[in-house]
Structures are given as C-alpha cells and as structure tokens.
C-alpha positions in Angstrom: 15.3 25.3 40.4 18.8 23.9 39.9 18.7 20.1 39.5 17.3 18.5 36.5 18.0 15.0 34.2 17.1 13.7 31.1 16.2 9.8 30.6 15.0 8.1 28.1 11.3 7.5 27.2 8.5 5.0 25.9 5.5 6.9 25.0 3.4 4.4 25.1 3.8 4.3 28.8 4.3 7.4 30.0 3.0 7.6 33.2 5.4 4.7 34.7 8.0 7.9 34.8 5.7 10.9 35.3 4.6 9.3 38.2 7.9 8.4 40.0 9.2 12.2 38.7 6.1 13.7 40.8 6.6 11.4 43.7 9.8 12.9 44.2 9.1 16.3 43.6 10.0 16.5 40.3 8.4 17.8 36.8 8.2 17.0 33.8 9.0 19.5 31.4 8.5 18.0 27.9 8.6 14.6 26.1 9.5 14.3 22.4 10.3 11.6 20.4 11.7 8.8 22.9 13.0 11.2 25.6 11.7 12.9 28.4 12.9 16.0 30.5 12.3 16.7 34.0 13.6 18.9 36.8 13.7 18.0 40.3 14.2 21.2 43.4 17.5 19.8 44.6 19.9 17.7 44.3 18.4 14.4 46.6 15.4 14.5 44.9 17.1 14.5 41.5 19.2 11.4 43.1 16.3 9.2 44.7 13.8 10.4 41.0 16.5 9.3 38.9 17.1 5.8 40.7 13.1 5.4 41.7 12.5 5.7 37.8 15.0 3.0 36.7 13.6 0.9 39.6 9.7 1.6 38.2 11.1 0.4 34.8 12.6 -2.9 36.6 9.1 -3.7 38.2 7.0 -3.1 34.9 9.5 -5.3 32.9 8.7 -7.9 35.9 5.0 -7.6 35.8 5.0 -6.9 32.4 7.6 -9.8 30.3 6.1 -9.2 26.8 6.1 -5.3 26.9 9.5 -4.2 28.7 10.9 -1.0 28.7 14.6 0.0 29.5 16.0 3.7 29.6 19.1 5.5 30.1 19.3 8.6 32.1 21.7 11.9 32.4 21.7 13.2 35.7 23.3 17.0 36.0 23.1 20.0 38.5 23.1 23.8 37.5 21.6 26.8 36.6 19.1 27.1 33.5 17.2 29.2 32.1 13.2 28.8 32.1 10.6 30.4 29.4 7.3 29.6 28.2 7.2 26.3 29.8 10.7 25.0 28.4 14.1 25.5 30.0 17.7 26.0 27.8 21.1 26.6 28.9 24.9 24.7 29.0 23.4 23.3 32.1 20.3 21.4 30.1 22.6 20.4 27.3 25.2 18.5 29.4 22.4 16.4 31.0 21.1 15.6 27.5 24.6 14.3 26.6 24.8 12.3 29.8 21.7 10.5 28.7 22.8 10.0 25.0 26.1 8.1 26.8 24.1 6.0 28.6 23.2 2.4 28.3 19.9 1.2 29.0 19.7 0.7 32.5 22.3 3.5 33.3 22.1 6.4 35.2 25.0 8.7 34.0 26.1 11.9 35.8 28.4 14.7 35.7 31.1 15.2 38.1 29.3 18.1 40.0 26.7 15.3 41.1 29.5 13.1 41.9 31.3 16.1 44.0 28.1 17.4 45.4 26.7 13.6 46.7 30.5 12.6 48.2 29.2 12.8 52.1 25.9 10.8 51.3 26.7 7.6 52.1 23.9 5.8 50.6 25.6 6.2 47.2 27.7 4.5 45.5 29.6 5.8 41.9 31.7 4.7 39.2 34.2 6.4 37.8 34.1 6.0 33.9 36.8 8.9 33.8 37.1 11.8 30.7 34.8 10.8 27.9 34.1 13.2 25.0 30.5 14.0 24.8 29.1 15.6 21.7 29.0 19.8 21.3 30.3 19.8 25.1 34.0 18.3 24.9 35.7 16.2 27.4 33.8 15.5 30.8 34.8 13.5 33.4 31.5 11.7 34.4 29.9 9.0 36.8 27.7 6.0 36.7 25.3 6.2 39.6 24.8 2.7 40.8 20.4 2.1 41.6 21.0 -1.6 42.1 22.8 -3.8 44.6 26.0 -5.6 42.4 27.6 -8.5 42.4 29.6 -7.9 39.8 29.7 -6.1 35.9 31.7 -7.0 33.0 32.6 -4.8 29.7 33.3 -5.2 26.5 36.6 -3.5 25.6 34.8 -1.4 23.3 32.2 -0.4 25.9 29.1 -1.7 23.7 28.1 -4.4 25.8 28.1 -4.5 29.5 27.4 -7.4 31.9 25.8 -6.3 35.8 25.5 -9.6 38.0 22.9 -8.9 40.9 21.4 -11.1 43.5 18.6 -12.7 41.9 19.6 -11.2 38.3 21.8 -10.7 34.9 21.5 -7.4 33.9 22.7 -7.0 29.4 22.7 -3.5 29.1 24.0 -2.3 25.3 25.3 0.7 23.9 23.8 3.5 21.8 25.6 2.9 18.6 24.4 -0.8 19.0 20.5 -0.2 19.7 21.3 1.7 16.4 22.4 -0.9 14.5 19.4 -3.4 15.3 17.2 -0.6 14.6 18.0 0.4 11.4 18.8 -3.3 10.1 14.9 -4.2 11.0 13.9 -0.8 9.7 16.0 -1.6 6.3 14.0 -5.2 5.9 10.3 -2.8 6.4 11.7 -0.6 3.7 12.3 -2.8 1.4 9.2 -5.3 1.8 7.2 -1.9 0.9 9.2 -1.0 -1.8 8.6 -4.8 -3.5 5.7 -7.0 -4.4 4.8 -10.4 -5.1 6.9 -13.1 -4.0 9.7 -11.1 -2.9 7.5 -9.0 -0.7 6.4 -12.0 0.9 9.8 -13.3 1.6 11.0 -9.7 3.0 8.2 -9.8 5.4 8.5 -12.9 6.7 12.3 -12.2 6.7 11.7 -9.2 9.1 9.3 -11.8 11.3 11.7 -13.8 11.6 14.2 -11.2 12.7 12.0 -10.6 16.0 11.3 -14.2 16.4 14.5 -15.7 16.4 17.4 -13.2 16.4 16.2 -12.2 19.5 16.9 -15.1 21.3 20.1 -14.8 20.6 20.6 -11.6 22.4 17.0 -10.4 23.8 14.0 -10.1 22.0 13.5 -6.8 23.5 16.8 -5.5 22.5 16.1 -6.1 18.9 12.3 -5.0 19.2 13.5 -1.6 21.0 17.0 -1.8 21.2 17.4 -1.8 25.0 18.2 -4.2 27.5 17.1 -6.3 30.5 17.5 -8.4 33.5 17.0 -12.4 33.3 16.4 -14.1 36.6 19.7 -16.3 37.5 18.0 -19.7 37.7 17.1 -19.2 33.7 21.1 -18.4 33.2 23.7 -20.0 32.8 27.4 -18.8 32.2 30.5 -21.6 30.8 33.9 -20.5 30.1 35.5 -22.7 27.4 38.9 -21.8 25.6 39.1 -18.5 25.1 35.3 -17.6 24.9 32.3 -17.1 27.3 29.2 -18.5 26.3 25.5 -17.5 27.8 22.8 -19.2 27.9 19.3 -17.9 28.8 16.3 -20.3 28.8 19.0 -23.2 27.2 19.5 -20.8 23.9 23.4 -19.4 22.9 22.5 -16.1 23.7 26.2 -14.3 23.7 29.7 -15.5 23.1 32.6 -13.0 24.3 35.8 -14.1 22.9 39.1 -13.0 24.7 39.8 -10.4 22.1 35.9 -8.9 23.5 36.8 -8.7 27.2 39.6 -9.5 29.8 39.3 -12.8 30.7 40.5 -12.6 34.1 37.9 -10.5 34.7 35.2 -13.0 33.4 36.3 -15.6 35.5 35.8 -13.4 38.2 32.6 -12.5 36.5 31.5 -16.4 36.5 32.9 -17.1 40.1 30.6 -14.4 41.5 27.8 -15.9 39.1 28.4 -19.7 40.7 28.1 -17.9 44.0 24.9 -16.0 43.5 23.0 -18.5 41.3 20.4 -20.7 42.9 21.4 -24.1 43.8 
C-alpha cells in the first residue's frame, strides 16, 4: 500500500470515521490517544476517505448540536514500512505532521498529493507555501478544500481562521490555541482538587462557569474540546465598525478581530461575500 493519512480522533465515537475509512477502502491501523491512523490503496481513495470523513464529522455535529466533534487531518503518499499490524517510516511521520498543522476542519497535505492530484479536476488546493513541520524540516504543503467556499479569512498569526460557505460560518482554530483553552480549564480541575472548603467550591463553580459562559464567546465546543465548528448563517451576523470586526452568533459578541488581527480589506471582502450569502 502507498497512500495513508492521519486525522484526528474522538474515542468516544469511533465508528463515525472507521466507517467512512472502510467505505472507501481504507484501514484503520491504530487509534491512541485522540488520533487515528489509517491507510487507503491509492491515492483517490485516500482523497475521497479524507474528505468523506470531515463530511461524516459535519453531519454528526448537525444531527448531533450538544456532542460535536471536529478533526484535523494529514494527508501524504509513499512507501512505508508494515510489521506486526503497525506501519513506520519517513513516509508515516510526514503525514503525522501534516495532521499536527492542521486546524480543525482541515485537511492538510504534502506536495506529492498536490503534484499527484493536478489532472483531477474535482479538486481544488491551497497553497499555504514552506512551513516548518517538527523532526521533518521545511515542507511546502496544501490545504485540500472538502467544502464549497465562499470565502476564508486569517488571522495574521494563522490561529484563527474564518471559511464562509453557502448556508455556513466555518471557526476553525489553531493547535497552539485548542492548547491554551485546554490547559487553562485543566489548571481550574487541578486546583479545585488540590483545595477544600469554600475555595474548592468557588474553583468548581469557577471551572462551570468557564464552559457555560466563556464558550459563548467563541464556541462552547472549542473550549469543551478545543476544536471548531460551523454556525448556520441566519444565526450570524458580521458588522465592521472602526477598525474591528465584530461576530455575533445567536445575538452574543462572539469574536472581535481588530486591524492589527487581520487585513481589513480582506474582511470587507469577507463581509461582502457574507451579505451576499446570508439569508434575507
């Protein structure tokens, strides 16, 4: 076998992926911790697994609003080496990198995908140019685009993008920022064990309220899991005002980007394609 990818895993649902993987002709080769790696016999089926998985993720989340899941994914072609059931090799470790770039929602790939899918047509790529990826060096590497854009807006630092689709606002947020909420509610559980009495109290409720209201202001799922999500349009709404942009999902301040945060002539491109796609 020559194709394989790494994505991202919740192992409380596992079979939302291993099914897609095997409906494409791929396997799974191991889960541990929150990841998952699979192989897939050639390059097309690693192409339509990889985008049918992030699309089985997108229709759990909708059927699903209080348990959503989001994932990144590597996506790389080569030769690896198999043995007692696992499989090793430079091959294995570049997709692993891929996925550890990834946002939640992205599909990441190497430039060999990008070279070796350039006469299908039914894909479209990003270029996200030379990026240094840890224990490999500089890559030059792809985002494979699964869903049909409007629009997408970055941060300058790359921890936050925007995607505008049809009927939805996609927040997809970096690694180092999924780490950040995760160790700042794992930091409150700490120390409400550590404590007792009134103080323990206080740190408890202090961590329930960190779900419970935080999350509005950038998604409760972020914080709970530290991935992101797609909000239907009509529950958005998107106002440029100075030099900030604010959003608003269900009528709560859920993000301001300030000018210093992104180009501004890019968000009002951003908010013109929103107007246009948004539900009168």
């Amino acid at each position: 076998m020559k194709g394989q990818k790494w994505c991202l895993w919740n192992r409380k649902n596992p079979d939302i992926l291993a099914e897609t993987v095997q409906l494409h002709e791929g396997k799974v080769v191991k889960t541990y911790g929150d990841g998952v790696m699979t192989t897939f016999p050639d390059l097309k089926s690693g192409l339509k697994g990889s985008i049918g998985m992030q699309k089985a993720l997108k229709d759990h989340n909708e059927r699903n609003p209080e348990d959503m899941i989001s994932a990144g994914t590597g996506l790389h072609m080569g030769d690896f080496i198999q043995e007692k059931g696992d499989i090793f090799g430079q091959a294995v470790n570049l997709a692993a990198r891929l996925a550890n770039y990834a946002h939640g929602g992205q599909i990441i790939t190497s430039s060999t995908v990008r070279n070796e899918s350039a006469d299908r047509d039914e894909y479209r790529f990003i270029d996200l140019s030379y990026q240094e990826l840890k224990g490999i060096g500089r890559k030059r590497i792809y985002e494979l685009l699964w869903r049909d854009e409007i629009s997408r807006l970055k941060t300058k630092d790359d921890e936050l993008i925007l995607v505008l689709t049809e009927n939805h606002l996609g927040i997809e947020l970096s690694k180092d920022v999924q780490k950040e909420l995760k160790e700042a509610r794992d930091e409150l559980r700490r120390e409400a064990r550590e404590e007792s009495g009134f103080t323990k109290f206080l740190l408890e409720k202090m961590e329930k309220l960190f779900d419970r209201y935080l999350s509005k202001y950038i998604d409760r799922v972020m914080i709970k899991k530290g991935i992101g999500l797609e909000h239907p349009l009509e529950k958005v709404q998107i106002k440029l005002k100075g030099d900030e942009m604010d959003i608003f999902i269900d009528g709560e301040n859920a993000i301001t980007l300030s000018e210093g945060e992104i180009d501004f002539s890019e968000a009002k491109d951003f908010v013109t394609g929103f107007k246009s796609a948004k539900p009168q």
